[in-house]
C-alpha angles and dihedrals in degrees: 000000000000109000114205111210121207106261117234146201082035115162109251078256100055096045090047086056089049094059094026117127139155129248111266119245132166117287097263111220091184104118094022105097127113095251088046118031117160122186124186115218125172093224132079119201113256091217126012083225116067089193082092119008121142100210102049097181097041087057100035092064085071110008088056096087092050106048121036127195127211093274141036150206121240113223088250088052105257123144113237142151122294123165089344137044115216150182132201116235106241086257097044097237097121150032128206121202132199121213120229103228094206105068123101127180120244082257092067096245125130123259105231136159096277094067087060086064099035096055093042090048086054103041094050089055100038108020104076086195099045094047087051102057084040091056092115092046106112089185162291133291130199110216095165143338091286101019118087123178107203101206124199142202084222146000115273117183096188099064099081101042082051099053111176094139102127128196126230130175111253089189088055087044094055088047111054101014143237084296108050087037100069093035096063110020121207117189121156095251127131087268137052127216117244115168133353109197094185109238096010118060148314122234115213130169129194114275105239090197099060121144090215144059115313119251128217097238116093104171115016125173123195113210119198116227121170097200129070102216093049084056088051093050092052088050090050097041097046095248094119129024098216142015131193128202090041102179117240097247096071105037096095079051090055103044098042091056087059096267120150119242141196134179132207128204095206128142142266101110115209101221145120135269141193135220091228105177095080112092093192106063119073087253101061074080114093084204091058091054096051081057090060093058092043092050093056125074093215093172095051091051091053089041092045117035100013089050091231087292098128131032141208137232124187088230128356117331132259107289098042132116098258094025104155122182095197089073094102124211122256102226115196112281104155081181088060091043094050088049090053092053099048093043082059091051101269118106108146091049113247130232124257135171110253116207125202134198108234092197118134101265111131122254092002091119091039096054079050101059091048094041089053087059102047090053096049083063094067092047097266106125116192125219097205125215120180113206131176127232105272082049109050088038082061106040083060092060085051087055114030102105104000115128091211100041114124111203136147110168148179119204140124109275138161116285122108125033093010111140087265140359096233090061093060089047097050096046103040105023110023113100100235091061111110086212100045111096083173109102123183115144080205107060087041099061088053096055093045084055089037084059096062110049111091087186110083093200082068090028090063110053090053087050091057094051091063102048089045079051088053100039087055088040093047088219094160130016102218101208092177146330118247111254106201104218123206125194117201132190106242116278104034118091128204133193111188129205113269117210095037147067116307102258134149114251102190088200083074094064128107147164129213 
């Protein structure tokens, strides 16, 4: 049994957010009908053409149901086939993939081969994200008109879990132009675009043309509402049919007023990392990072001020490739923390600055106010220093390798539920990762191994020797792992893709 203890020292904020809750109402069904289905996100895409956006999660939760790619994740987070069959070479060196001949775009053209090359060609050199997993893919070859062979330079087990390869129309493109193209998206997905109004909505209506299987909703519109509880209130008040990033405090109101809910295990992981190449500052010291995790009641603060809602895990979750048991738990003990730091020289606790991500994940600034006092109470004292995205992305790329870099942060990072394992290692742990201050050769030389077994049953033991090397080297305090949570009217019913960003498939929507 997991036993919760009061936390203590919180800020009266802190505490307020703990016991907060919104006032019950009847489950509103007003806008949740198949011809007029509203749904309520907090992000806005960057671009209407994910081609090239900049910001892929962020534009998949709505452009998703617009644009497909050749393959496709299942809502229980299996890879399977989408508008291509395929098949890996016995070396891994190359894919082969198999065009399906009955898709058409929006636009009424024909999906052919030469779309394949034209949206990896664009997304490499536009898509930040995408360029970056295809980062082993030499290059694409045209066999016929629907058969495409993706060649790379390497295997890389991690391109095809973490899907993100989007397919355009180059003959619409040529067509209409750069301008026209990201203005009104086609794509050959269930739904077609029909109006963007920046900072308000987008208006989207089923695709009757659509090679798959065909979807409820007929008319959606997704609104975009930056706060959460003006998201709430439009639930509540039937303005909308259906809400994502519901914040834990408000998910036993909800439920209790008859409202549907879904939760969604998905990445990022709210923890804290360490800058570990400099010798000169306390946490260069494993020791002194195992005193981190025993400092911090991380099951009070889930229990307190996130209502239960998430969970945390030392490495990936039960269920994941390079899941081990044997990884116990490190259960707050701030004796135990105090006698680590004194047996690495630091009895009487040291000073350090303490930087936060001030991004928008929910309960992010509230786990670091109580985090900061916990650890006060073993004699570590925090200088914090609140720093927005753009900043702290690129703090990490001033650190990341530097043997005098000074650097303790929290922030939401990938760890646990992401599409694969080897995707959060090798973005936030493997030494060539201009946003990784974590340094082990050894580690390194895993993931690099890691990369290059498409078999997850051999995939999976190496996994698990690197996350046994972490968890003894403390290189990341996991403090929880982000739960998407989704509020529907009564009656519709949602099931949302594990293993992925939280978006919105409208496909996955239905009414009773």
């Amino acid at each position: 049994m997991t036993i919760v203890r009061p936390l203590t020292g919180l800020t009266a904020l802190a505490l307020a957010l703990a016991l907060g809750i919104v006032p019950a109402t009847r489950a509103a069904q007003a806008q949740a009908t198949p011809d007029n289905f509203i749904v309520a996100v907090a992000e806005e895409p960057d671009t209407l053409d994910l081609t090239s956006t900049s910001h892929a999660p962020g534009g998949r939760i709505t452009l998703e149901n617009i644009t497909e790619g050749l393959w496709r994740t299942t809502t229980d987070g299996e890879v399977v086939p989408g508008l291509a069959s395929f098949e890996a070479s016995p070396d891994g060196m190359m894919i082969t993939f198999h065009l399906r001949q009955d898709v058409v775009f929006h636009s009424g053209d024909p999906f052919t081969a030469e779309d394949v090359v034209f949206s990896h060609e664009r997304m490499t050199e536009r898509a930040p994200q995408y360029a970056r997993r295809a980062r082993n893919v030499d290059h694409l070859e045209i066999v016929d008109p629907y058969t495409v062979r993706m060649v790379f330079s390497r295997p890389d087990a991690g391109l095809l879990p973490a899907r993100g390869f989007s397919i355009a129309s180059k003959a619409y493109f040529d067509r209409v132009g750069e301008e026209e193209f990201t203005r009104h998206p086609v794509g050959t997905g269930p739904y077609e675009f029909v109006s963007y109004t920046p900072g308000s909505n987008m208006v989207l209506r089923r695709f009757d043309g659509y090679w798959g299987d065909a979807v409820q909703v007929e008319n959606a519109t997704f609104r975009f509402v930056r706060e959460a509880s003006t998201r709430l209130a439009q639930l509540q008040t039937g303005e909308v049919g259906m809400t994502m990033d519901v914040p834990y405090t408000d998910v036993e109101s909800l439920r209790s007023a008859g409202f549907g809910l879904e939760f969604l295990n998905a990445h990022p992981t709210v923890g804290i990392q360490f800058q570990t190449t400099n010798p000169d500052v306390p946490w260069h010291d494993p020791r002194v990072r195992q005193a981190f995790a025993y400092a911090i009641d991380r099951e009070a603060i889930i229990g307190g001020l996130l209502q239960g809602v998430p969970a945390v895990s030392e490495a990936v979750t039960e269920g994941e490739l390079g899941y081990d048991p044997a990884l116990e738990f490190r259960a707050y003990d701030p004796a135990h923390a105090r006698q680590l730091l004194a047996d690495a020289g630091y009895p009487n606790g040291f000073d350090m600055p303490f930087y936060i991500w001030g991004g928008a994940f929910a309960g992010l600034r509230e786990t670091a106010e109580a985090v900061v006092l916990y650890l006060q109470q073993v004699g570590i004292n925090a200088d914090v220093q609140t720093l927005e995205a753009s900043q702290f992305l690129g703090m990490l790329r001033e650190v990341s390798g530097s043997e005098d870099g000074v650097y303790v942060g929290i922030s939401a990072m990938p760890w646990a539920n992401q599409s694969d394992p080897i995707e959060a290692l090798t973005v936030a742990f493997y030494g060539r990762s201009p946003f990784a201050p974590y340094r082990n050769a050894d580690v390194d030389t895993l993931i690099a191994q890691a990369n290059t077994l498409l078999d997850p049953a051999e995939r999976g033991p190496v996994l698990q020797q690197i996350f046994a090397l972490m968890y003894e080297d403390a290189a990341l305090v996991p403090l929880w792992n982000f739960v998407a949570v989704y509020a529907q009217a009564e009656g519709v019913e949602f099931t949302p893709t594990q293993r992925w960003f939280p978006v919105v498939q409208l496909r996955d929507v239905s009414f009773d």
